[in-house]
C-alpha positions as YAML, in Angstrom:
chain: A
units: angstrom
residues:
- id: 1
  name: UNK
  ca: [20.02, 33.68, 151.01]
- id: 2
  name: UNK
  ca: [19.98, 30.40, 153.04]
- id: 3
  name: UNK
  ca: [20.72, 30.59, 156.47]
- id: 4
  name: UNK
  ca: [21.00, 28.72, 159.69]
- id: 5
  name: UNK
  ca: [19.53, 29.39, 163.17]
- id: 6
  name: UNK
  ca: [23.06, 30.50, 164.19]
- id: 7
  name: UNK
  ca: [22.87, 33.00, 161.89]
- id: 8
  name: UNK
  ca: [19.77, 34.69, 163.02]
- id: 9
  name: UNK
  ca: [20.72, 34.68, 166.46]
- id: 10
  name: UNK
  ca: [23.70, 36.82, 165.25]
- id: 11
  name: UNK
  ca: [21.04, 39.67, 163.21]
- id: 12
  name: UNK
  ca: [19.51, 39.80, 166.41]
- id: 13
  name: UNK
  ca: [23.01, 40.34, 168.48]
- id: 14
  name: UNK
  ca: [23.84, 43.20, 165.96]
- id: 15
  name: UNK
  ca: [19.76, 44.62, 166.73]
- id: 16
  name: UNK
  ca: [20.54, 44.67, 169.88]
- id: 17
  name: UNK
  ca: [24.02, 46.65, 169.18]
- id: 18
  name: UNK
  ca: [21.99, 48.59, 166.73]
- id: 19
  name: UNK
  ca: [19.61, 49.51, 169.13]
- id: 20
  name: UNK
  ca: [21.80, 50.47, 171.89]
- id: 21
  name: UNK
  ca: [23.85, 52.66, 169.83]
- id: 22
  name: UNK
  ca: [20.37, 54.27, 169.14]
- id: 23
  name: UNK
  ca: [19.29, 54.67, 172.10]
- id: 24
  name: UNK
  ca: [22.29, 57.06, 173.05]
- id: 25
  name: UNK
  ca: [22.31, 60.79, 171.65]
- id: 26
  name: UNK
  ca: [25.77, 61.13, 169.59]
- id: 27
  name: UNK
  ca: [25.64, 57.33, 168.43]
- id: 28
  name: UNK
  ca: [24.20, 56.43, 165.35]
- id: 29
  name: UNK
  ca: [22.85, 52.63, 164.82]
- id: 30
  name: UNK
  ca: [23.46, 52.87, 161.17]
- id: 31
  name: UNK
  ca: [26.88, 52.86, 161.89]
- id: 32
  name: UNK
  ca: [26.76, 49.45, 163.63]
- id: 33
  name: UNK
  ca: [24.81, 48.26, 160.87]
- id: 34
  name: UNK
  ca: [27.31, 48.86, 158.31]
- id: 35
  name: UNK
  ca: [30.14, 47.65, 160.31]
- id: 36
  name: UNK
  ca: [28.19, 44.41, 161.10]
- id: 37
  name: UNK
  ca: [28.12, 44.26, 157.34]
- id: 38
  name: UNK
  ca: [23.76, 44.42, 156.98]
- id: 39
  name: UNK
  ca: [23.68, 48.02, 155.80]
- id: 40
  name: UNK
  ca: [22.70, 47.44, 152.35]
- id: 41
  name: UNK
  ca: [20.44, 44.30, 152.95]
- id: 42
  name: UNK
  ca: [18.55, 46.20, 155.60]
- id: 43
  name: UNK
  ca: [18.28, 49.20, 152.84]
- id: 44
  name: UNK
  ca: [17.16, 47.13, 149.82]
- id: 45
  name: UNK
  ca: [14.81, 44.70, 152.71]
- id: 46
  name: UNK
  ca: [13.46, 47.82, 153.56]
- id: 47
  name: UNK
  ca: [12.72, 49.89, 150.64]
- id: 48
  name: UNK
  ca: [11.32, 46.45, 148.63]
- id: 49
  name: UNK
  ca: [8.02, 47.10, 151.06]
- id: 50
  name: UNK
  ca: [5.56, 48.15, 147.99]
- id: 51
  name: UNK
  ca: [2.03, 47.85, 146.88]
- id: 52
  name: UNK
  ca: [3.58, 44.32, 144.75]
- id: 53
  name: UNK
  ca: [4.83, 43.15, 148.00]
- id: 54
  name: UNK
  ca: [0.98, 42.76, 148.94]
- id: 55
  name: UNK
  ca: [-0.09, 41.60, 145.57]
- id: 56
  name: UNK
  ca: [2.17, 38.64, 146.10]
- id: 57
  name: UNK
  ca: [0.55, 38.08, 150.06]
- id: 58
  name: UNK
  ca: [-2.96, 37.97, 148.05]
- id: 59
  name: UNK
  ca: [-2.11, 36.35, 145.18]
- id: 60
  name: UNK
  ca: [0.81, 32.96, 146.17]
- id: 61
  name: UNK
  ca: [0.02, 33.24, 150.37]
- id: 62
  name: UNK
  ca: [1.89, 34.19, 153.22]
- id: 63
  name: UNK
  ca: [4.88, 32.20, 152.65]
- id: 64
  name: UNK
  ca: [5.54, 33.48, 149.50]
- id: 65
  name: UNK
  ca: [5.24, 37.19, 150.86]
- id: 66
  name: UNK
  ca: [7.26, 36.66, 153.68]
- id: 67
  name: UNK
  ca: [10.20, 35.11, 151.35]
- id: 68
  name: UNK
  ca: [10.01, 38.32, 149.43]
- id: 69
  name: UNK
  ca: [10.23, 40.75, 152.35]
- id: 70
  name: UNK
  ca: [13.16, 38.95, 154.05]
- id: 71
  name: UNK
  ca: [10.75, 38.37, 156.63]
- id: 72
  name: UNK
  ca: [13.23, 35.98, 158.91]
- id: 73
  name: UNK
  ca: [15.95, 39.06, 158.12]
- id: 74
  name: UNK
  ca: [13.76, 42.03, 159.33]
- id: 75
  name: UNK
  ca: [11.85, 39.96, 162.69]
- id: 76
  name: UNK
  ca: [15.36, 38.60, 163.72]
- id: 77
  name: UNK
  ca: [17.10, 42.68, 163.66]
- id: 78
  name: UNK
  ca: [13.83, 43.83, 164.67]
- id: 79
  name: UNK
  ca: [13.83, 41.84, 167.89]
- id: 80
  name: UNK
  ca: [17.18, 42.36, 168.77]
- id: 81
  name: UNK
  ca: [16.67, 46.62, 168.19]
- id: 82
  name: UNK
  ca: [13.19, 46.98, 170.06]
- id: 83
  name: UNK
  ca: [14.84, 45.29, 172.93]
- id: 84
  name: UNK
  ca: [17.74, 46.93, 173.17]
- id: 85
  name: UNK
  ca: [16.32, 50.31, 172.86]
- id: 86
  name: UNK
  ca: [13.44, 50.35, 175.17]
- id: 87
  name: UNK
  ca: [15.87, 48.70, 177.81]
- id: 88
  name: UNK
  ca: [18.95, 50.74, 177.11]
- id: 89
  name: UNK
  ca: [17.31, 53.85, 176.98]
- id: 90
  name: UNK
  ca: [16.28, 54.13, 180.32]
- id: 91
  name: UNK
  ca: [20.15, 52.85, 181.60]
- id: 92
  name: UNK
  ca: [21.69, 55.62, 178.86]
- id: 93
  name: UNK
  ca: [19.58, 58.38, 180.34]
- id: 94
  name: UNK
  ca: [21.21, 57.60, 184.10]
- id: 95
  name: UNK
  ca: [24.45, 56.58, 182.53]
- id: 96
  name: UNK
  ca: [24.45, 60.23, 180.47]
- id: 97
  name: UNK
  ca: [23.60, 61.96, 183.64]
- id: 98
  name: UNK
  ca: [25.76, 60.43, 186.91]
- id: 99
  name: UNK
  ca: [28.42, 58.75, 184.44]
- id: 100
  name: UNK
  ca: [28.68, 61.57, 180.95]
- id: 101
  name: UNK
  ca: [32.68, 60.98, 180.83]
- id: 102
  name: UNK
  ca: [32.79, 56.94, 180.83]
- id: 103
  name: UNK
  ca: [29.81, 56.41, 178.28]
- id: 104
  name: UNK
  ca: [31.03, 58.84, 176.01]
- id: 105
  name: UNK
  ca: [34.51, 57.26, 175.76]
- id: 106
  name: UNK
  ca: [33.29, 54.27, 175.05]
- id: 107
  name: UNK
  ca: [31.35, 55.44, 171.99]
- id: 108
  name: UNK
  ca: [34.32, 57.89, 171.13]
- id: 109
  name: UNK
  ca: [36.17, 54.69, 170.47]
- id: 110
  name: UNK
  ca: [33.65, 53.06, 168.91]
- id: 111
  name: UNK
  ca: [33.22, 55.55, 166.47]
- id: 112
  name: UNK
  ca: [36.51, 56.52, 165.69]
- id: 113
  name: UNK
  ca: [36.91, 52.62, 165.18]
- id: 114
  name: UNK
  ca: [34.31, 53.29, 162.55]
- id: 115
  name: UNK
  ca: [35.61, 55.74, 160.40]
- id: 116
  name: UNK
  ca: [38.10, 53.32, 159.30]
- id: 117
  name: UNK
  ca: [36.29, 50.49, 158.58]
- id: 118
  name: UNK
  ca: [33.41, 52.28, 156.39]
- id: 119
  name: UNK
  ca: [36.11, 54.75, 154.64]
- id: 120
  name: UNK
  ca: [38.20, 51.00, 153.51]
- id: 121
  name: UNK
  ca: [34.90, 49.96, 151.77]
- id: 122
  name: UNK
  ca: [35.25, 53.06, 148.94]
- id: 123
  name: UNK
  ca: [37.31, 51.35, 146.35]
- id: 124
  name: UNK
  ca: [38.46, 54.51, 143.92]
- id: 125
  name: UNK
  ca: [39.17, 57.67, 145.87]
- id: 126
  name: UNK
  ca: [39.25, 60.84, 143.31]
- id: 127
  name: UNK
  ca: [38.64, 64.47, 143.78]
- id: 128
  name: UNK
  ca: [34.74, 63.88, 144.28]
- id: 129
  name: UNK
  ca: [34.82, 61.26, 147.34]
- id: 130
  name: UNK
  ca: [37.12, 63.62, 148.77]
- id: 131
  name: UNK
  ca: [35.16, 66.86, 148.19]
- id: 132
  name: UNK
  ca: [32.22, 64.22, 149.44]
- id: 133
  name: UNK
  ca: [33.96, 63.43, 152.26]
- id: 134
  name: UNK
  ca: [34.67, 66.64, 153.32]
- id: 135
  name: UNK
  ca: [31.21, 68.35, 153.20]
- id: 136
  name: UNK
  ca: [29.67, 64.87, 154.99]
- id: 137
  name: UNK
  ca: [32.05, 65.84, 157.73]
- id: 138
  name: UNK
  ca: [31.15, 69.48, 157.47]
- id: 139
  name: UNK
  ca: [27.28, 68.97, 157.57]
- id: 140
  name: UNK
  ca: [28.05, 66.52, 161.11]
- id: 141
  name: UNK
  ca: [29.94, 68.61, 162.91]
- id: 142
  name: UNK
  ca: [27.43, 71.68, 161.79]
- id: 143
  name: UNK
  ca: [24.67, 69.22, 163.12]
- id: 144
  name: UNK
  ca: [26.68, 68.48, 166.34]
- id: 145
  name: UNK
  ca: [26.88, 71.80, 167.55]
- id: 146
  name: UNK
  ca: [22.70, 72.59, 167.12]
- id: 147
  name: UNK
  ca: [21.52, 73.39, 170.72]
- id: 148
  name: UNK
  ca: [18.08, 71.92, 171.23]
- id: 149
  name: UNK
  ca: [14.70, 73.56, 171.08]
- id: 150
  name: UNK
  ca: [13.29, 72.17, 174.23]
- id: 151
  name: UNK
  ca: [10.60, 69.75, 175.06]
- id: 152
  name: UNK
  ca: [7.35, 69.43, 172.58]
- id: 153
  name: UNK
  ca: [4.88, 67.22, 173.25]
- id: 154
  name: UNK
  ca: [2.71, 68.24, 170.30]
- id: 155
  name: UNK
  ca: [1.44, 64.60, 168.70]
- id: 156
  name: UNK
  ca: [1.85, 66.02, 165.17]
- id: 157
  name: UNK
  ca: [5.74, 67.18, 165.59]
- id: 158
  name: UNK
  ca: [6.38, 63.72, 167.79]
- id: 159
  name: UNK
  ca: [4.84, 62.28, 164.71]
- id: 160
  name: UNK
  ca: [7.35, 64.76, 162.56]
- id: 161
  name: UNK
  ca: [10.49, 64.32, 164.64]
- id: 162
  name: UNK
  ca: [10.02, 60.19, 164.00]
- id: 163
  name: UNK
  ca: [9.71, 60.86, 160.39]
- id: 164
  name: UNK
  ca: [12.87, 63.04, 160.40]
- id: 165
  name: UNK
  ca: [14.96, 60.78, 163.31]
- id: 166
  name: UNK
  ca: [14.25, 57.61, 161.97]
- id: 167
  name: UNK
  ca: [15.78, 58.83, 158.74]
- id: 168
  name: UNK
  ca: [19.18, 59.89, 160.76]
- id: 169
  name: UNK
  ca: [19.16, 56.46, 162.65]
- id: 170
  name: UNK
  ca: [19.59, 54.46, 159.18]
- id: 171
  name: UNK
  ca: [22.73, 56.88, 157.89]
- id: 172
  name: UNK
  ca: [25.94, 56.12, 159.66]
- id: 173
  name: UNK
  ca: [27.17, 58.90, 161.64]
- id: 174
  name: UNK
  ca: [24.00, 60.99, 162.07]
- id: 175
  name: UNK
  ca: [22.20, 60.00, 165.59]
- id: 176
  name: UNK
  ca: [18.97, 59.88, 165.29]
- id: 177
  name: UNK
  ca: [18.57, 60.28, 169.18]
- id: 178
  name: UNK
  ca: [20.73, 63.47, 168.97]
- id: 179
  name: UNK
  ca: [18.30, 64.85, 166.60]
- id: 180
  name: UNK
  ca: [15.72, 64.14, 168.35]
- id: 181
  name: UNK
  ca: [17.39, 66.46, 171.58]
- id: 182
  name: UNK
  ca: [17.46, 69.14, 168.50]
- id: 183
  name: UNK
  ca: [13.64, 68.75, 167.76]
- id: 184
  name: UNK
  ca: [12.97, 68.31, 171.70]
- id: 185
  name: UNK
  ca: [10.90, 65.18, 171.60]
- id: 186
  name: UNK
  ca: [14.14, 63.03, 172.91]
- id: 187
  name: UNK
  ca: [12.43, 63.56, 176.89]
- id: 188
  name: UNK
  ca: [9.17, 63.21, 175.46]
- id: 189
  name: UNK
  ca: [9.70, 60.02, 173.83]
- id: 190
  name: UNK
  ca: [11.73, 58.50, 176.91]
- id: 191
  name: UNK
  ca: [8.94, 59.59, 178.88]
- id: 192
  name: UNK
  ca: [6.79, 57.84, 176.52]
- id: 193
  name: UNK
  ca: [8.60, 54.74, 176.79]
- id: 194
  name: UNK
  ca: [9.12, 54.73, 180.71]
- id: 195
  name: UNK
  ca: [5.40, 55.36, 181.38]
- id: 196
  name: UNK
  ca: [4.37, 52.82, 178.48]
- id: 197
  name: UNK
  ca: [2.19, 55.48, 176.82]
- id: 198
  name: UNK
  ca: [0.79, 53.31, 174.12]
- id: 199
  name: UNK
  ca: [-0.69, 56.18, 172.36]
- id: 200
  name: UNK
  ca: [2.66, 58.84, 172.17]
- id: 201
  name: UNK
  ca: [5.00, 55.59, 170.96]
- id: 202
  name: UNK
  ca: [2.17, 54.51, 168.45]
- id: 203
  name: UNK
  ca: [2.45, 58.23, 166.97]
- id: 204
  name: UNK
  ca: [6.18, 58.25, 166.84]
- id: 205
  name: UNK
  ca: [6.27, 54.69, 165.34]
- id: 206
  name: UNK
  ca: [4.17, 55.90, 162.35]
- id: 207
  name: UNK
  ca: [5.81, 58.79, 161.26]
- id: 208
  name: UNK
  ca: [9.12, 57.01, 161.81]
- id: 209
  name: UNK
  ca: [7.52, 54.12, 159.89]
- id: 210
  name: UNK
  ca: [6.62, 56.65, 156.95]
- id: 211
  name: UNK
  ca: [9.92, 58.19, 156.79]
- id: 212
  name: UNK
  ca: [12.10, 55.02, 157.30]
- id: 213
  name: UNK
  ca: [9.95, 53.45, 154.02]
- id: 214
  name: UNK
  ca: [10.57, 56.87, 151.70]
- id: 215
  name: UNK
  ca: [13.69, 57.72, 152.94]
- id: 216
  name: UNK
  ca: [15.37, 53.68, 151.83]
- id: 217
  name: UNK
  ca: [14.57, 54.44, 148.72]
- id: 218
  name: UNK
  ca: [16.62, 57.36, 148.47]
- id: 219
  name: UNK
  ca: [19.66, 55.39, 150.02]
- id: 220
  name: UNK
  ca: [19.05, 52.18, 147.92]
- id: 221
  name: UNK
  ca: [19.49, 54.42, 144.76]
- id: 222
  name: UNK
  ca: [22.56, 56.40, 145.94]
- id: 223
  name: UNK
  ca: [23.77, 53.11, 146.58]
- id: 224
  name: UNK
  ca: [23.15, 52.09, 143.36]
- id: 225
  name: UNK
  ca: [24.16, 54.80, 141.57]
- id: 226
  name: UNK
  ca: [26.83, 56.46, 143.12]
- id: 227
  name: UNK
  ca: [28.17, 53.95, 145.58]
- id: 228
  name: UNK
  ca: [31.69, 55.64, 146.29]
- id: 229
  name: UNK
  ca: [30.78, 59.07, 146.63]
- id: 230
  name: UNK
  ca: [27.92, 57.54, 148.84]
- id: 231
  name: UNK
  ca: [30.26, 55.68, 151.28]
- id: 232
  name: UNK
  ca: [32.75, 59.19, 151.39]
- id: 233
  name: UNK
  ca: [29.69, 60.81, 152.74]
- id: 234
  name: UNK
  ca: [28.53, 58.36, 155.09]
- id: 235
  name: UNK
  ca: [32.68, 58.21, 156.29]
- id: 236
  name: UNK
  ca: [32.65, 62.22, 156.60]
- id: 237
  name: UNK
  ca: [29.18, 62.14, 158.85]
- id: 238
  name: UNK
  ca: [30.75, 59.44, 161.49]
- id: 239
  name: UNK
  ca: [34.39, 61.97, 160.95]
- id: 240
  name: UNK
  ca: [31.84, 65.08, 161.68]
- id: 241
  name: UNK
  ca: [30.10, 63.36, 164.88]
- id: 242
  name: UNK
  ca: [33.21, 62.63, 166.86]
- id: 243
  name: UNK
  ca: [32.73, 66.03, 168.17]
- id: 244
  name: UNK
  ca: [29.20, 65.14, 169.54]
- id: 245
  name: UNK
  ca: [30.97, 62.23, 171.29]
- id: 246
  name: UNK
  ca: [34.01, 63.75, 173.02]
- id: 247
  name: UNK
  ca: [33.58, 62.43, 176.32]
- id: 248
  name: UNK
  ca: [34.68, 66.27, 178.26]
- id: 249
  name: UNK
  ca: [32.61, 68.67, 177.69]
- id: 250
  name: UNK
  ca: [31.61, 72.30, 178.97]
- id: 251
  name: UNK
  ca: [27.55, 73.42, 179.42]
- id: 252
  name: UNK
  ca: [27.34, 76.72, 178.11]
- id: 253
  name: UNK
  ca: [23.45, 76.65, 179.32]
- id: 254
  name: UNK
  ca: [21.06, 74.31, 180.46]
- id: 255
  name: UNK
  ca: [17.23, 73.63, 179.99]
- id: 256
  name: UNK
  ca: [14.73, 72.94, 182.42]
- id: 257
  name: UNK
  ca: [11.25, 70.75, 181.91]
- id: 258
  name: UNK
  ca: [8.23, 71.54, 183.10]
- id: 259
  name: UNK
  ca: [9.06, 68.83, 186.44]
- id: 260
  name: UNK
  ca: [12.32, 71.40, 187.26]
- id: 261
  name: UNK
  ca: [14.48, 68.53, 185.76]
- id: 262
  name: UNK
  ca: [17.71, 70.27, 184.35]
- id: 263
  name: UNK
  ca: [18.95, 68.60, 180.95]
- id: 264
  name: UNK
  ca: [22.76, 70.30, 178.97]
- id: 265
  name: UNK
  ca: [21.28, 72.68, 176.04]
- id: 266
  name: UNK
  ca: [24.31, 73.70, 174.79]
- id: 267
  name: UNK
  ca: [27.73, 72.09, 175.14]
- id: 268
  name: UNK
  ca: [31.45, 72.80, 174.09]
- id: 269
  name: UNK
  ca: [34.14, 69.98, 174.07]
- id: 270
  name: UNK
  ca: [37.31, 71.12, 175.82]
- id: 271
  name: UNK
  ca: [40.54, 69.25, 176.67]
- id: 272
  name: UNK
  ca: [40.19, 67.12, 180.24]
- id: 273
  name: UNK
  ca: [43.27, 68.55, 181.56]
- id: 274
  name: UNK
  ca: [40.00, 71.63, 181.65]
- id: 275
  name: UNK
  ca: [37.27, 69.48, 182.70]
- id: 276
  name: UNK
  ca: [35.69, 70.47, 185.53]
- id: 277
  name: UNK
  ca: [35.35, 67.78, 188.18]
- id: 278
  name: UNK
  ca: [36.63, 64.27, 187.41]
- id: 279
  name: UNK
  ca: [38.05, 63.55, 184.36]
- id: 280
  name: UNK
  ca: [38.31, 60.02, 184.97]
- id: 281
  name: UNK
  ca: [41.34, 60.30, 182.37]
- id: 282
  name: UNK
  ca: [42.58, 56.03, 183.00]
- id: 283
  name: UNK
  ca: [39.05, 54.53, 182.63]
- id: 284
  name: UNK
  ca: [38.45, 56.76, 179.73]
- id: 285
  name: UNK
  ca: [41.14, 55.62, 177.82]
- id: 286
  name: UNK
  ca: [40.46, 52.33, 178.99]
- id: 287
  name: UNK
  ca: [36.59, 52.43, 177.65]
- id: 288
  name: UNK
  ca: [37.46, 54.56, 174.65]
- id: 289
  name: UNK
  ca: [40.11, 51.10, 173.72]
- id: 290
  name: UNK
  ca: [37.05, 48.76, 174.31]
- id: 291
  name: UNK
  ca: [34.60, 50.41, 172.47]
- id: 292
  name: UNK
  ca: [37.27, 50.57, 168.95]
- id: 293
  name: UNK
  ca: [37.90, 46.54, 170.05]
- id: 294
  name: UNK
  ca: [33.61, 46.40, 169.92]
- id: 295
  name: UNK
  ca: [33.59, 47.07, 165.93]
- id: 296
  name: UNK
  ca: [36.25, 45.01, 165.48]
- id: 297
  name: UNK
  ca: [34.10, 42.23, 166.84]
- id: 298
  name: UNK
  ca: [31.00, 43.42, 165.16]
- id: 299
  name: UNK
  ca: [32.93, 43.61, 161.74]
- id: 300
  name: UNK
  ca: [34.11, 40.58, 162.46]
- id: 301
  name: UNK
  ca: [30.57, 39.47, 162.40]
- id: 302
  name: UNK
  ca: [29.97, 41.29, 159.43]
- id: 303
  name: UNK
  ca: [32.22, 39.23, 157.33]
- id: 304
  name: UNK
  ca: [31.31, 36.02, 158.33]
- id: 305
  name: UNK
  ca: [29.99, 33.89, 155.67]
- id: 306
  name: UNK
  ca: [26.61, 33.52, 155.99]
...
């Protein structure tokens, strides 16, 4: 695929949208990758990285190899999510604690935005997307109500939980940040990050590397193969994770690091007319309009021809 300058600079706008969304537990960057229409080119780019991939580096050079990886594809989205994750990440971690009810509803509009937009993709709708649909929804919403398992700052399960989080931050709907709070190694990696421990990211980036190469070949085939029932899924996780996102909620108990820092362990969503302290109600509504106006600009995007 030829493209222009322009065109790269927009990959790395949806990286950095991609990342963002990552960076906040609830929020899954896979779904701003398939509104931004570079879900499946990110899945096949991905999964293409093979043992014939580095035949062809030995064998024609380095131009040739980096034609066949989509090398201009993967640097410009990679810029765009490294940078918007490490910086994000430390601003969603204030924003979650001092600000919970105005970054949620941003993100509650942004994903209810995306249920429509990924459902309208699934061109036949029959009793198996809509059984498919169903149980994606069922499986998020079972997901969003784990309560976490506290910090672990074990290298081999950071290593594990990047295996098993990168996986969630490629599937729309599932966020892979919020399953990292599950495994507790979210605070250990944003520790990681904020105190630039080379050796703790370097751990998480290879078993997040391992899982993000198996784990696209999985996707690329259900593509593939059952491309409908696929999407119906994908719909039903980002239907499923709305609870996770509801910007007032309830803490039914609370965990406490080894600093005394108190983090929410378990939460219930509740109406705001019940919320406890500010509800904020106008600039909810308000955020929760600008974040479903946010994927119609990024799907925008997404259907520009390239």
């Amino acid at each position: 695929m030829q493209r222009r300058l322009s065109d790269y600079l927009i990959i790395t706008f949806k990286g950095l949208a991609m990342g963002a969304a990552d960076a906040v537990p609830g929020v899954s960057g896979g779904t701003i990758a398939f509104i931004s229409g570079i879900y499946e080119e990110l899945i096949s780019t991905i999964s293409n990285i093979n043992a014939s991939l580095f035949k062809t580096l030995f064998n024609k050079g380095f131009k040739a190899f980096w034609a066949q990886l989509n090398g201009n594809f993967i640097l410009a989205l990679m810029l765009g999510i490294i940078i918007s994750f490490v910086t994000f990440m430390r601003l969603a971690s204030y924003l979650l604690i001092h600000h919970p009810v105005l970054i949620w509803s941003f993100f509650f509009g942004l994903i209810l935005a995306s249920i429509y937009f990924v459902g309208k993709q699934i061109t036949k709708w029959n009793a198996a997307t809509v059984i498919a649909l169903i149980l994606g929804a069922a499986i998020a919403f079972y997901i969003s109500k784990l309560p976490s398992l506290g910090a672990n700052e074990n290298p081999w399960y950071l290593f594990l939980a990047g295996a098993i989080a990168i996986c969630a931050m490629i599937l729309p709907g599932i966020s892979g940040s919020f399953i990292l709070i599950i495994l507790g190694a979210y605070k250990t990696l944003s520790d990681a990050f904020h105190e630039l421990d080379i050796k703790r990211i370097l751990i998480f980036a290879t078993g997040a590397l391992i899982g993000l190469l198996s784990f696209s070949h999985v996707l690329k085939w259900l593509f593939k193969n059952y491309h409908n029932i696929t999407l119906a899924v994908l719909t039903g996780f980002i239907f499923g994770s709305l609870n996770k996102v509801w910007p007032w909620k309830n803490t039914l108990s609370w965990h406490t690091n080894s600093k005394g820092i108190k983090s929410p362990l378990l939460q219930e969503s509740i109406s705001p007319l019940n919320f406890n302290g500010d509800n904020h109600i106008g600039y909810a509504i308000v955020l929760m309009i600008l974040g479903f106006l946010t994927i119609f600009i990024l799907e925008k995007l997404g259907s520009k021809k390239q």
